[in-house]
N, C-alpha and C positions, 0 to 999 in steps of 0.2 A: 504494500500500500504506500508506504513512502519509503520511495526511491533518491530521496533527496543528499544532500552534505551529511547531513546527521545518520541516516541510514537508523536504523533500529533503535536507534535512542530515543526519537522521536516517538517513536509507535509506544516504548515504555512508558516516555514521559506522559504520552497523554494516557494512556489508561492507568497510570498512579494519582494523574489528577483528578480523574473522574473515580476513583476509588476512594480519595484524599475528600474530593468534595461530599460525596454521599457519607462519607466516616463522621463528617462534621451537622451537618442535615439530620442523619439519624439518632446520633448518640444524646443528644440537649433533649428530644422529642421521647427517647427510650425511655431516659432519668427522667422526665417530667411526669410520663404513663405512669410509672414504677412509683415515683413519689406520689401521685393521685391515690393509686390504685384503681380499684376494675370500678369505670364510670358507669356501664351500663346495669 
């Protein structure tokens, strides 16, 4: 997919950030569930 200067680091790079992003999205919202507890 990218064939570019970076070659494979780019492809790492971007699925660490999209790993990186959703690590940070989920974990505030898990701790928050978890501190609530069960709303329904």
């Amino acid at each position: 997919m990218y064939d570019g200067v970076f070659g494979g680091y780019t492809r790492w790079a971007v699925v660490f950030l999209i790993i990186f992003v959703l690590f940070i999205l989920l974990v505030p919202y898990a701790g928050t569930a978890a501190a609530a507890g069960p709303v329904c």
